[in-house]
C-alpha positions in Angstrom: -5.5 -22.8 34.8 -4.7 -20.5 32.1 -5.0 -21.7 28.6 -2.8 -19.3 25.7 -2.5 -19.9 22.0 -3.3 -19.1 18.5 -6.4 -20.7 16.5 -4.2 -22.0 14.0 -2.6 -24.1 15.7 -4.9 -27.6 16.2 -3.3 -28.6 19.5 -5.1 -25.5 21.1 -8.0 -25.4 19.4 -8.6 -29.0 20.4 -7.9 -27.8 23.6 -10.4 -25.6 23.6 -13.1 -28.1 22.1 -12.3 -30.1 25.2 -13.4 -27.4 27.6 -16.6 -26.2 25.2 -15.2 -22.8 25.2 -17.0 -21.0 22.1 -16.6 -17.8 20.8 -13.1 -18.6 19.2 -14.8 -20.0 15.7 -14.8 -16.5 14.2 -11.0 -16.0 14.7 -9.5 -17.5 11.6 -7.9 -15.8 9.1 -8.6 -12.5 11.1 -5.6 -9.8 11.7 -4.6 -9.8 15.1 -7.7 -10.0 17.1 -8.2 -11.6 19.9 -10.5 -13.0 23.1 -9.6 -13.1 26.4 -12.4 -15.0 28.9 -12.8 -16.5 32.3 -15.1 -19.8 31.8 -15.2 -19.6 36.0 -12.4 -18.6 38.4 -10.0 -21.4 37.5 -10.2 -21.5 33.8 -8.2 -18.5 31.7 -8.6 -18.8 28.3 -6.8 -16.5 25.4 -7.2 -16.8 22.2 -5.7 -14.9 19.2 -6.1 -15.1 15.7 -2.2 -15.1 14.4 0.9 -15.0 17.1 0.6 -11.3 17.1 -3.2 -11.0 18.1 -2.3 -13.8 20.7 1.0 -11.7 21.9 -1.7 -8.2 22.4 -4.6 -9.9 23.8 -1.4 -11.2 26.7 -1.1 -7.6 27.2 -4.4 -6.0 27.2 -5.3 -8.9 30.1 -1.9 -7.5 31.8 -3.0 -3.7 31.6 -7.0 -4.1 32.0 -6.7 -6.7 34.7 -3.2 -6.7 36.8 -3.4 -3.0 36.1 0.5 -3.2 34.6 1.1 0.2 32.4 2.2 -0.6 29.2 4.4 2.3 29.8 5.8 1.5 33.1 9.3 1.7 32.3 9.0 4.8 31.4 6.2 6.1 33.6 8.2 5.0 36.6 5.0 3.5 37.6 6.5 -0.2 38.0 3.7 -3.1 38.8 3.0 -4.7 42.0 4.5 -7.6 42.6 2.0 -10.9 42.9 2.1 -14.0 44.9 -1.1 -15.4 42.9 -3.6 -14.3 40.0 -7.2 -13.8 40.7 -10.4 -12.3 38.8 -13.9 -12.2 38.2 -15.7 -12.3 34.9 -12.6 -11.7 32.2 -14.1 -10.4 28.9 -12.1 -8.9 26.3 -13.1 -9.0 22.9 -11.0 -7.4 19.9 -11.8 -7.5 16.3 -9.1 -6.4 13.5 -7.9 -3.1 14.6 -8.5 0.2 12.8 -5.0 0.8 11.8 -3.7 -2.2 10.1 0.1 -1.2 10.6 0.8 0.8 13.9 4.2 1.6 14.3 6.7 4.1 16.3 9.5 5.7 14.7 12.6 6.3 16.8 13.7 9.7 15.1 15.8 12.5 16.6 16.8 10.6 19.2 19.7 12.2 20.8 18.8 11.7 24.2 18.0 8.3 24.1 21.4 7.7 21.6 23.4 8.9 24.9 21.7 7.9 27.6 23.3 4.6 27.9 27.0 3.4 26.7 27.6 0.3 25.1 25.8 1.1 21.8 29.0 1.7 19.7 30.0 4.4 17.3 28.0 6.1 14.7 30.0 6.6 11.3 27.8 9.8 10.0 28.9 13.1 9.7 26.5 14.6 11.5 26.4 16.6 14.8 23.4 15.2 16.4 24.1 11.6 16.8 27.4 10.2 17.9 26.7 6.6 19.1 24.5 4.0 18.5 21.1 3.5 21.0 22.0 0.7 23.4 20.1 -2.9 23.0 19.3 -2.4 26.4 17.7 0.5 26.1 16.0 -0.6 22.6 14.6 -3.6 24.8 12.5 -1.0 26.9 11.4 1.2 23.6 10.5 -2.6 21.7 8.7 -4.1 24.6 6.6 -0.9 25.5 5.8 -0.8 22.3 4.2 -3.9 22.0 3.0 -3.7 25.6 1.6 -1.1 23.8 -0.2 -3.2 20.7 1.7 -1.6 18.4 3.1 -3.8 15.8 5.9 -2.0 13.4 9.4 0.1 14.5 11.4 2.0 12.7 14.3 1.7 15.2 16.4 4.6 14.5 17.0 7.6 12.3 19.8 6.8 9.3 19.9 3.4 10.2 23.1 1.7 8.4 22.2 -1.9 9.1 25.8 -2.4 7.4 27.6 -1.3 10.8 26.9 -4.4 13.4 26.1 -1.9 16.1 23.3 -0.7 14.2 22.2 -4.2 12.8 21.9 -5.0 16.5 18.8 -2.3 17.0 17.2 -4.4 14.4 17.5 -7.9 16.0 16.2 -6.6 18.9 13.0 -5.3 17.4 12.7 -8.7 15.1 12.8 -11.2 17.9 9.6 -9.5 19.0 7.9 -10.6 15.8 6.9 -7.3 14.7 7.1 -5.4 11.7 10.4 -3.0 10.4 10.7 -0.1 8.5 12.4 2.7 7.2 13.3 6.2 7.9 11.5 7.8 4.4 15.2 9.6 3.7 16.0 5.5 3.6 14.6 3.8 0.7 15.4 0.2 0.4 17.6 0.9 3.9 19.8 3.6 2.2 20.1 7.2 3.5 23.3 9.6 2.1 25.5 8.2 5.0 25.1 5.1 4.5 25.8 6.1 0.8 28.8 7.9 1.6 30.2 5.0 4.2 29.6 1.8 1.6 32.1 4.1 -1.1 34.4 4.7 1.6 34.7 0.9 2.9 34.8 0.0 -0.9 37.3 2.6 -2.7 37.9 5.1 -0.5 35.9 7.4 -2.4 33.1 10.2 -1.7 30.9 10.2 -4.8 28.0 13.1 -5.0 24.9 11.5 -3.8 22.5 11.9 -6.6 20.2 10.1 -8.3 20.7 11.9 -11.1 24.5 12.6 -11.5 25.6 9.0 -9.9 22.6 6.6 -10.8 24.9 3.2 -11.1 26.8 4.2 -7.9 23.6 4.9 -5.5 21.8 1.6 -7.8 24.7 -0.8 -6.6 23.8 1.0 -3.1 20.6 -0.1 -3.0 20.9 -3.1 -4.0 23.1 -4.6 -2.0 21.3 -3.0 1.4 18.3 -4.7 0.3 20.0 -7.9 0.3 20.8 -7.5 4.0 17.4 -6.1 4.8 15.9 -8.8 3.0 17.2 -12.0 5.8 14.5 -10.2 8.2 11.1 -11.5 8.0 8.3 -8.8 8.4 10.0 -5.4 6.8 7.6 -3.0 5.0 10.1 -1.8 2.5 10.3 2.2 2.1 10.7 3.5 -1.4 11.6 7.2 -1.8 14.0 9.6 -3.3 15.8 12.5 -1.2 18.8 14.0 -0.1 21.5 14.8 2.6 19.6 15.7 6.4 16.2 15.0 4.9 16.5 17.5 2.6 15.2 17.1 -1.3 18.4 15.9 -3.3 18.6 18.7 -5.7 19.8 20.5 -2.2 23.3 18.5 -2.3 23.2 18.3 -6.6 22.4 21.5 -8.0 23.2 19.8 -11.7 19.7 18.7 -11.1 17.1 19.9 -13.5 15.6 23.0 -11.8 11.6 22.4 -12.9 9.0 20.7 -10.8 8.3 18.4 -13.8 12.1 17.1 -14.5 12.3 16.2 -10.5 9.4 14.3 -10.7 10.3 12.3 -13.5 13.7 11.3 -11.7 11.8 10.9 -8.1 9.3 8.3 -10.6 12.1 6.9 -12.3 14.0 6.0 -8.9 11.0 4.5 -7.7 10.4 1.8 -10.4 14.2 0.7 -10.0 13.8 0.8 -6.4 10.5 -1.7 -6.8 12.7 -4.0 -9.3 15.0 -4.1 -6.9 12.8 -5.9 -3.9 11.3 -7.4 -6.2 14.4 -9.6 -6.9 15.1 -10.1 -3.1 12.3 -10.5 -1.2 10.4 -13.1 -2.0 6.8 -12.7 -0.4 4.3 -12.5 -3.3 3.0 -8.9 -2.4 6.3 -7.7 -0.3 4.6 -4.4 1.1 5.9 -1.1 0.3 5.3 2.2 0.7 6.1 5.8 0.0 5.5 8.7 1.8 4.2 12.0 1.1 7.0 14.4 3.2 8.0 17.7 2.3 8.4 17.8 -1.8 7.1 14.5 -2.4 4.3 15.9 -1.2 4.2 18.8 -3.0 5.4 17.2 -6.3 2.6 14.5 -5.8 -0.2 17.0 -5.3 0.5 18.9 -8.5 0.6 15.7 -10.8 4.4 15.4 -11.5 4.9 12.3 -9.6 3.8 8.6 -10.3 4.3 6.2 -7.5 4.0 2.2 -8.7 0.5 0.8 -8.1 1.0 -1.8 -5.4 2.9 1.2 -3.0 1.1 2.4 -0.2 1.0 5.6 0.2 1.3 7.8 3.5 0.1 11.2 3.8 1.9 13.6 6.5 0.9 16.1 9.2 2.4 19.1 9.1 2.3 21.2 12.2 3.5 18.7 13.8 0.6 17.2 15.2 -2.3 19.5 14.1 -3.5 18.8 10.8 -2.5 17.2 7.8 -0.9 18.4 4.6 -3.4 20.1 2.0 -2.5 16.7 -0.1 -4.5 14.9 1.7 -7.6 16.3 1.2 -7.5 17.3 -2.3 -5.8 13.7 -3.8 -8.2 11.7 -4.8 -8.4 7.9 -3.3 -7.8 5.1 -6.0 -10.1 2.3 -5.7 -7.2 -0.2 -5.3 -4.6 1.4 -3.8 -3.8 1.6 0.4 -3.4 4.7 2.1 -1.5 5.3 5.7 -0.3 8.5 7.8 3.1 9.6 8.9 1.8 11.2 12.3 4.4 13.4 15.0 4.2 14.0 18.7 7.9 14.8 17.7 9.7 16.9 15.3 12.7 18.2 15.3 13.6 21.6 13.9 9.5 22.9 15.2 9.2 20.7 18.1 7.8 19.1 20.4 11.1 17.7 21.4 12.1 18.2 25.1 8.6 19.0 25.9 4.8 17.3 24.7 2.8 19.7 22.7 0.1 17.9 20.8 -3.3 17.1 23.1 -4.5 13.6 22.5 -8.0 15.6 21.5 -6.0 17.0 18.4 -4.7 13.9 17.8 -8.3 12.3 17.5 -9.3 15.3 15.2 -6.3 14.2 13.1 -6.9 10.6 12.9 -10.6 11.2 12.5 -9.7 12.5 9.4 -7.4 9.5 8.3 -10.2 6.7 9.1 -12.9 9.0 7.1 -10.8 9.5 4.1 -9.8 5.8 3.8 -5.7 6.3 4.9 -5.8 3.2 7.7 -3.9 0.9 6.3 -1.0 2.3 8.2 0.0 4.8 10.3 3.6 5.3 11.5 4.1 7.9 15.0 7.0 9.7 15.1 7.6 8.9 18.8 11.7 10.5 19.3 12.8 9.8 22.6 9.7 7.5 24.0 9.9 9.4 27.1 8.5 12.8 26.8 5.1 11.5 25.0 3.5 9.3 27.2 0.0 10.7 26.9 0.3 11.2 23.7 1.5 7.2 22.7 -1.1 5.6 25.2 -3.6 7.6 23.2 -2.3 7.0 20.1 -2.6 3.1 21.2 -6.2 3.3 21.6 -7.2 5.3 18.8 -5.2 3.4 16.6 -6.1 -0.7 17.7 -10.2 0.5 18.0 -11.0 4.5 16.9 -14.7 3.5 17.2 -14.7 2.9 20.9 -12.3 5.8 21.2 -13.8 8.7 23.6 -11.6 11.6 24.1 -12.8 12.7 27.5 -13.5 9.4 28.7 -9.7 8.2 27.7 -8.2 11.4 29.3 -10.4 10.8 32.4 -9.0 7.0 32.4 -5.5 7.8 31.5 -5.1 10.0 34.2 -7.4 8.1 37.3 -5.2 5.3 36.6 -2.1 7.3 37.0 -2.9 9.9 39.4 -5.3 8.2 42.4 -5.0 10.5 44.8 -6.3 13.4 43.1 -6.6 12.8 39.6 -9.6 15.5 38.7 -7.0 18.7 39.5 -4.5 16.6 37.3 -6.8 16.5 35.0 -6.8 19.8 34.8 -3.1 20.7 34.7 -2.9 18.5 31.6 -5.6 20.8 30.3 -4.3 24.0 30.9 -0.5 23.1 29.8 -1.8 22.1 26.1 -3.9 25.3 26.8 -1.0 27.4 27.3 0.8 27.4 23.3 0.9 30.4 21.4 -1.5 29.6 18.5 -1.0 31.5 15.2 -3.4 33.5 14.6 -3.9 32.9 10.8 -3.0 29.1 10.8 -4.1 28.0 14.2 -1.4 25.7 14.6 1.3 26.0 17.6 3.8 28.7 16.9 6.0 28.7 19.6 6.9 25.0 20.7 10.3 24.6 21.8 12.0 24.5 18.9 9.8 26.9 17.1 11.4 29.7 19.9 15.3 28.9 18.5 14.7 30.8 15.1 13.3 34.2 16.0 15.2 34.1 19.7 18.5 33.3 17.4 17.8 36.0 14.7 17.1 38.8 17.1 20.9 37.9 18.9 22.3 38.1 15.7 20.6 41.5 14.7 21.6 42.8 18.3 25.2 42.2 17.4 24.4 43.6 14.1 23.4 46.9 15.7 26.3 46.7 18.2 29.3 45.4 16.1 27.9 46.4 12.5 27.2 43.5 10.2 30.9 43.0 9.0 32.2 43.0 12.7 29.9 40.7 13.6 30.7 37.0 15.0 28.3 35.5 12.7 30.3 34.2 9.7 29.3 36.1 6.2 27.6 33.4 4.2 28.7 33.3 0.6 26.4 34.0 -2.1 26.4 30.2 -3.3 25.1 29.5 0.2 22.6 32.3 0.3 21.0 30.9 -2.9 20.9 27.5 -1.4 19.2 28.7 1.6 16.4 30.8 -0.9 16.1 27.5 -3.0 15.3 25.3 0.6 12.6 28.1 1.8 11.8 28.0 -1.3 10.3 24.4 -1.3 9.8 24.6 2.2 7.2 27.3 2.1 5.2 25.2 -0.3 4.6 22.1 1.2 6.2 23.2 5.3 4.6 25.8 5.9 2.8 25.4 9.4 6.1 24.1 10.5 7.4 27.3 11.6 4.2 30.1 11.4 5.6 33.4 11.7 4.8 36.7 13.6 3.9 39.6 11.4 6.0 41.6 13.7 8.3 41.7 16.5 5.6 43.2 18.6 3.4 40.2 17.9 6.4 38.3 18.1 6.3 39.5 21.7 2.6 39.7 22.6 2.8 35.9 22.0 5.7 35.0 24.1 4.4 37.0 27.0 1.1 35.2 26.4 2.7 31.5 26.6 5.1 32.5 29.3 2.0 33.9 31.6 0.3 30.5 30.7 3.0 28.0 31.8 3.8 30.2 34.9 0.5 29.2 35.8 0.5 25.5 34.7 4.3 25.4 37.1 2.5 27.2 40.0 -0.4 25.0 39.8 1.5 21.4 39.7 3.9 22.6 42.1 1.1 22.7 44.7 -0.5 19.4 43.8 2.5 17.8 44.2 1.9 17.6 47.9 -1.3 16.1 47.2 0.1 13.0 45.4 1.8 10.1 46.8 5.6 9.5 45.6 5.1 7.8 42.3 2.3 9.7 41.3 4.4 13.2 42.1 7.4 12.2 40.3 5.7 11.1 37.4 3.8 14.6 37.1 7.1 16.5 38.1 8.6 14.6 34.8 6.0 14.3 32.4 4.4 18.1 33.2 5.8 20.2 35.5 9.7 19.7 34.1 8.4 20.2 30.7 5.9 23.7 31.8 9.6 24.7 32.8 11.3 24.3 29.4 8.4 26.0 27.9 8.7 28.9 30.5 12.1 29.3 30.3 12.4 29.1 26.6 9.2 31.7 26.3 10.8 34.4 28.7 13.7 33.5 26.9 12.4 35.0 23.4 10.3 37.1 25.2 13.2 39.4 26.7 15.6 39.0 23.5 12.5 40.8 21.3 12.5 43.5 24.1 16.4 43.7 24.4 16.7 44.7 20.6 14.0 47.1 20.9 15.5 48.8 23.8 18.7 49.1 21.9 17.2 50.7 18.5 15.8 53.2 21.1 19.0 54.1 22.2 18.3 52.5 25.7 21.8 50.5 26.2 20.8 49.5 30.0 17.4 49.1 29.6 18.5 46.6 26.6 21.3 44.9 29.1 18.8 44.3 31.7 16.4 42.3 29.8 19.7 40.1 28.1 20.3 39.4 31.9 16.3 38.1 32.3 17.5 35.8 29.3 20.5 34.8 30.4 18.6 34.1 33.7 15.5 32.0 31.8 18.2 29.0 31.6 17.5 28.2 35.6 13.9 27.1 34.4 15.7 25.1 32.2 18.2 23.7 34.3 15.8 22.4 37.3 13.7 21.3 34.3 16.5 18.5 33.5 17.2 17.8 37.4 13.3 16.9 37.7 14.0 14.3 34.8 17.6 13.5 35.8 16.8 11.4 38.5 17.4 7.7 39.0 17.8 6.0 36.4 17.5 8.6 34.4 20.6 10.5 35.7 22.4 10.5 32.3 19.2 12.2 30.3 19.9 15.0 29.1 23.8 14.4 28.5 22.8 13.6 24.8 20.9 17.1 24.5 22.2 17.8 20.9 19.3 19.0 18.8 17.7 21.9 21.4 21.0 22.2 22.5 20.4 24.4 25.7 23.8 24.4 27.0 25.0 26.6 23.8 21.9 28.4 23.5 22.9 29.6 27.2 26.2 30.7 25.8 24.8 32.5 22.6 22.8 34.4 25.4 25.4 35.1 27.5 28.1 36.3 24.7 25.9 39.0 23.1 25.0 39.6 26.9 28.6 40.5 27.4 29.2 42.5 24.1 26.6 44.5 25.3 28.9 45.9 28.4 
């Protein structure tokens, strides 16, 4: 018999008097822990503290027992089917996890946005997303997630939860009884589309979205989203003040006063309002909040111009992704009273990792190390993207996250990969090892410099230059900017550079520029040439989970490598004079794309056939183009 429930409820506990099973006493009032323990071979007892511990310790007896991966929707690895349950001597024993919150955020997710129908339309002006997730597809992300023991989602990026097709991503993560959130370009629910698309429904209007030029308009805003945020139980409320594409505001409102110290005081004065305003719908005594610390918030915070309200947690970022924090973190000091979190990414658009993992679960742990010792683990929110792409890095995440004690690096990798890879899981290992191994590390910063978006912006301004040298600049198909957009683009570096700056390390020259893109290309030719002949090695679900979780993904890095790699040695052919030298190595360019290509047939398959279809933020069918055009200039 298996006996399930939560200590607070008396019928259980009773229950549990009745068979003299102890060790459930110390239960009460505790945050989701849990025990899970065999009395003999016919008894099952589980026991968790609140629903939620009792919902985790169902899963960890799932994975640590019946051997289900939490992931195994989107491993591929599906379980065994049973006739009966057996097992010998069940003992599992959780205490209040580390991380109080644990949550993923579903950001820049234009694969998963198109990989099913039947999600409806997006109203955003915006190239990247076009429709809305499916439910169906949400299902998967929700229940691995908890699978998983995480317990907060933010399900989307931009989320209008005033378009029904949106709403419905949020019902499907509430009726697992977990927490919700917000995108931090969304305070109180709201980001600039959602802005734009209430003044449209309403009046037909477009007013600026500012804070400082239209307070009443983006105050009645708020407002009323909170209102329809509020009817859902469990939302940690996001307070925050920025602008169009997660941008700071004074990008879209150049009206806005130009000093540090005036933006603070209207980032401070938006937050107060914003508090007021839950504060009137949500009626929990201590509703929780939070603000975090991105890009000029962080900056502004650091350097004493902003004041965020007591009660507000707040989260500190990365900023590599995935490598190390901000220097905010380390140099604010803790107050006594207040809770501190982390905004963590195993994605990010614009750097990367997107289409391809680049953060090892050992830099992870050195990351989150440094959260638990500088008290920031109340929360910590993973920037997870498209689920699929980071299942090494989520399972890790899990672990660290729900008990960093017990956490060992090795031993977890070791695990992780055994369980996955049977039939030869020590030369797995290793592949995992040497295709982390194999990114271009600045040499200065020692973060990644080359992940697979960080190779769009020098690969993109050498074609441009190359025209440049061909055409002339005034001939040239790129479109003259005017000046009010050049100064725009100074102003954005400008902020950028303070508080972004390990986003996108740069070379100190073209010829370093090449050195490393040689370097990481060697590196991943290896990693490909090394899974490629374990493949035979591994039986069929093992293979095609390495051929799409490594060996598609060494592919895009390959092919995106020799990619830059060959642009950087086309223009310096061509300032030499050397027009066919200059052609040839455009061709080996052009020609990196077949990496690319059989990298999305590995992960096309099945159920996944539709994939890639949504690739809108790398974009490789138009980077192939771009290629091929200056290609054919050339001739």
């Amino acid at each position: 018999m298996i006996f399930v429930g939560t200590v607070s409820d008396k019928g259980f506990t009773s229950q549990l008097k009745k068979l003299r099973f102890s060790g459930y006493e110390s239960l009460p009032g505790k945050w989701e822990s849990y025990r899970v323990v065999s009395e003999n071979q016919d008894i099952l007892v589980i026991a968790g503290s609140d629903e939620r511990g009792t919902m985790f310790a169902i899963y960890d007896f799932i994975e640590q027992y019946l051997g289900v991966d939490p992931m195994y929707f989107w491993s591929g690895l599906e379980p065994d089917k049973k006739t009966d349950l057996s097992w010998d001597n069940v003992k599992l024993v959780s205490e209040e996890p580390s991380f109080k919150y644990r949550g993923w955020f579903i950001n820049d997710e234009d694969l998963l946005s198109e990989w099913k129908d039947a999600g409806g339309r997006r109203n955003i002006d915006y190239p990247y997303y076009k429709q809305v997730v499916s439910p169906e597809a949400l299902e998967h992300v929700v229940e691995a997630m908890v699978r998983s023991r995480f317990n907060l989602i933010i399900p989307a990026s931009f989320l209008d939860i005033g378009n029904p097709a949106e709403e419905e991503l949020v019902k499907v993560a509430a009726r697992r009884g977990v927490f919700l959130s917000q995108h931090h370009i969304e305070p109180l629910g709201v980001s600039a589309f959602t802005y734009f698309n209430y003044w449209k429904a309403k009046n037909g209007t477009t007013p600026l979205f500012s804070y400082f030029s239209n307070k009443k308009e983006l105050e009645e805003v708020w407002n009323v989203y909170a209102q329809k945020w509020a009817k859902y139980p469990n939302v940690i409320w996001q307070i925050g003040l920025r602008g169009i594409g997660d941008r700071p505001m004074w990008m879209a409102d150049l009206n806005i006063p130009q000093t540090d110290a005036d933006r603070g005081e209207i980032i401070t004065g938006a937050l107060k309002t914003q508090i007021e305003i839950i504060k009137s719908v949500d009626k929990r005594k201590n509703a929780p909040t939070t603000m975090t610390l991105w890009a000029e918030g962080s900056y502004l915070f650091h350097e004493g111009h902003l004041k965020i309200p007591e009660q507000t947690m707040i989260i500190f970022s990365d900023n590599s992704p995935g490598w190390k924090f901000q220097d905010d973190f380390y140099s604010i000091s803790r107050e006594p009273n207040r809770k501190y979190g982390v905004y963590y990414h195993h994605q990010l658009w614009g750097s990367g990792p997107h289409l391809a993992q680049g953060v090892p679960p050992s830099q992870t742990f050195k990351v989150l190390n440094d959260a638990v010792k500088n008290r920031s683990n109340e929360y910590a929110i993973m920037n997870v993207s498209n689920v699929r792409e980071f299942l090494l890095g989520i399972s890790a995440s899990s672990q660290m996250l729900y008990n960093f004690q017990e956490y060992k690096p090795d031993e977890f990798m070791t695990s992780w990969v055994k369980n996955r890879f049977p039939s030869d899981y020590e030369n797995v290992k290793k592949v995992y090892s040497d295709y982390f191994a194999a990114f271009a590390l600045h040499d200065e910063r020692q973060v990644p410099m080359l992940l697979d978006g960080q190779t769009n912006g020098p690969a993109g301004k050498i074609l441009q230059e190359i025209e440049q040298l061909i055409k002339g600049p005034q001939k040239s198909g790129e479109p003259q900017k005017p000046a009010q957009k050049d100064a725009k683009r100074e102003l954005e570096q400008s902020w950028a550079a303070k508080s972004l700056g390990d986003m996108h390390p740069q070379a100190k020259s073209a010829e370093e520029w090449l050195q490393k893109a040689r370097s990481q290309r060697i590196a991943f030719s290896k990693v490909v040439y090394e899974t490629e002949i374990l493949l035979d090695r591994l039986n069929g679900d093992e293979a095609d989970l390495l051929k799409e979780n490594i060996l598609s993904h060494a592919l895009f890095m390959r092919g995106l490598s020799q990619r830059l790699e060959h642009i950087i040695l086309a223009k310096m052919a061509l300032e030499k004079g050397d027009n066919s030298s200059c052609i040839a190595n455009l061709k080996l360019a052009v020609e990196s794309f077949s990496d690319m290509r059989k990298a999305k047939i590995l992960g096309s398959q099945g159920k996944w056939a539709d994939w890639y279809r949504g690739d809108r933020k790398m974009n490789l069918l138009q980077k192939e183009k771009d290629t091929q055009r200056i290609l054919d200039i050339c001739f």
